[in-house]
C-alpha positions as CSV (number, residue, x, y, z in Angstrom):
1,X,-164.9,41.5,19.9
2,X,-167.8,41.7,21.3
3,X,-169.4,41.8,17.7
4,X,-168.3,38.6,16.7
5,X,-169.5,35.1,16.0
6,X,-166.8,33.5,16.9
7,X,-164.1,35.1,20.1
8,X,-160.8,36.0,18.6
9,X,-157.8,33.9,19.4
10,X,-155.4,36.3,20.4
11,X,-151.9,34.1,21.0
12,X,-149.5,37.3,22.4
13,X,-147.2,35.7,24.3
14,X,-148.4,32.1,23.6
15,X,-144.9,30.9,22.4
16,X,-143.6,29.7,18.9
17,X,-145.4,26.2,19.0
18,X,-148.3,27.5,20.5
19,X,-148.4,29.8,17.3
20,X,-147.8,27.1,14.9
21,X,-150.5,25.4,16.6
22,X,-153.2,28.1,16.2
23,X,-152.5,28.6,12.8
24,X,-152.5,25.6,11.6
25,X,-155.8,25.1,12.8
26,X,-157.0,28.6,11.5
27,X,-159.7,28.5,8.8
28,X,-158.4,32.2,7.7
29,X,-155.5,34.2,9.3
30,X,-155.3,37.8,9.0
31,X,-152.3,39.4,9.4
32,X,-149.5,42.3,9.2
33,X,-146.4,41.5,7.1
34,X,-144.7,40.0,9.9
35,X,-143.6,36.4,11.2
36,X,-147.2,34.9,11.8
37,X,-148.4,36.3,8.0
38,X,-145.3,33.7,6.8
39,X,-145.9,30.7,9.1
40,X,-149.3,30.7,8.3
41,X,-148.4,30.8,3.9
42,X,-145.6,28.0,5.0
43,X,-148.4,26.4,6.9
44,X,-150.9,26.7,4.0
45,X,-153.3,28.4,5.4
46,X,-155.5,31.3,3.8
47,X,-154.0,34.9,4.7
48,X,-155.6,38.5,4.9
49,X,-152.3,39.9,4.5
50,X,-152.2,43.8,5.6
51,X,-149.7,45.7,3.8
52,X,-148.2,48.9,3.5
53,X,-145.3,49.3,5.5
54,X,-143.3,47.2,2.8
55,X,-143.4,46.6,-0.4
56,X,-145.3,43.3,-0.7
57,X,-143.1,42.8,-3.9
58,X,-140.3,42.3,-1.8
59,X,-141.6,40.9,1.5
60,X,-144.3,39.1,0.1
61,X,-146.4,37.0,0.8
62,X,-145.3,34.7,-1.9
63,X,-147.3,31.7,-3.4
64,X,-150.6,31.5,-1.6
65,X,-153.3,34.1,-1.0
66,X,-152.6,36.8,-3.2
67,X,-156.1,37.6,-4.1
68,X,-156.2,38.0,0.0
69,X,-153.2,40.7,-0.1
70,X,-154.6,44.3,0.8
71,X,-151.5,46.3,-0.4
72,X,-152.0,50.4,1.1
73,X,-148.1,50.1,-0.1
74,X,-149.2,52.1,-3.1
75,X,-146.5,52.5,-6.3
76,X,-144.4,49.4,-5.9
77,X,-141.3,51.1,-8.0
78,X,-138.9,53.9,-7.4
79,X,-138.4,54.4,-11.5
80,X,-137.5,51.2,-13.3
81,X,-136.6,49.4,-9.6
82,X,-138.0,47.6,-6.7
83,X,-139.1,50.3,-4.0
84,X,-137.1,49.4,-0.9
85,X,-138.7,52.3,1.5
86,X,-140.6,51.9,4.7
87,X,-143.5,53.4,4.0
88,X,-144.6,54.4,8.0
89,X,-148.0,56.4,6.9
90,X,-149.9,53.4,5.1
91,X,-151.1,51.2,7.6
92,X,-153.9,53.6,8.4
93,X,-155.1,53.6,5.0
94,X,-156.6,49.8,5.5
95,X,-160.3,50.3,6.4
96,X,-162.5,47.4,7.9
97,X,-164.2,47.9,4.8
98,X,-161.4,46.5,2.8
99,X,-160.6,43.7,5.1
100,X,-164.6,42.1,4.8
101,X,-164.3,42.5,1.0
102,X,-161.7,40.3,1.3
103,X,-163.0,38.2,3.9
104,X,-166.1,38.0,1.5
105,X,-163.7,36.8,-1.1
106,X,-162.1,34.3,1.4
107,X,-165.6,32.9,1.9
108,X,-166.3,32.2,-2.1
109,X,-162.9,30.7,-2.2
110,X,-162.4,29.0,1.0
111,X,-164.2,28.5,3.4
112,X,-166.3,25.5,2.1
113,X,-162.4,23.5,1.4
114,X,-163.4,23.4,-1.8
115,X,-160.0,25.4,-2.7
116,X,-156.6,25.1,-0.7
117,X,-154.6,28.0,-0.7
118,X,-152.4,27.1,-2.8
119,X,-151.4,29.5,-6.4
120,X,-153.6,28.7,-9.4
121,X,-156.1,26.5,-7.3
């Protein structure tokens, strides 16, 4: 934090609408695959989505910022079907090297408003 441009919005504990609030108003959201990584797709806002604990396949995010997803998941199948296991050892395979690439891809895409985040814009 001390690093940054811009302080970090941390809303722990803020409340629901509090959260609704912030990200809505959130250039780019990054997040796990958790409630605030869907409000902010349903919201339409552009998502880092950090992924490996679930398979994104099945959890999603759906629609919006899929060139955004960072998936540590790793082989989405079990055979011919949908993996459906927790996969509790992935998480540390995200590096802050993989969330600025996408961050740099958030900025080409993005930031300027030229693009929403909406699929095939």
């Amino acid at each position: 934090m001390q690093h940054t441009g811009h302080k970090p919005v941390s809303a722990l504990n803020s409340g629901l609408r509090k959260l609704v609030s912030i990200l809505d108003a959130s250039a780019l959201v990054i997040s796990l695959d958790t409630g605030p990584l869907h409000m902010a797709v349903a919201l339409n806002r552009p998502v880092i989505s950090l992924l490996g604990f679930s398979n994104p396949m099945r959890t999603g995010p759906y629609r919006a910022s899929q060139e955004l997803i960072i998936n540590a998941y790793g082989n989405m199948y079990n055979g011919s079907r949908l993996a459906t296991d927790r996969r509790h050892d992935r998480m540390p395979l995200i590096t802050v090297a993989d969330v600025l690439a996408k961050v740099e891809i958030w900025k080409k895409r993005y930031a300027d408003g030229r693009a929403s985040s909406a699929p095939n814009s």
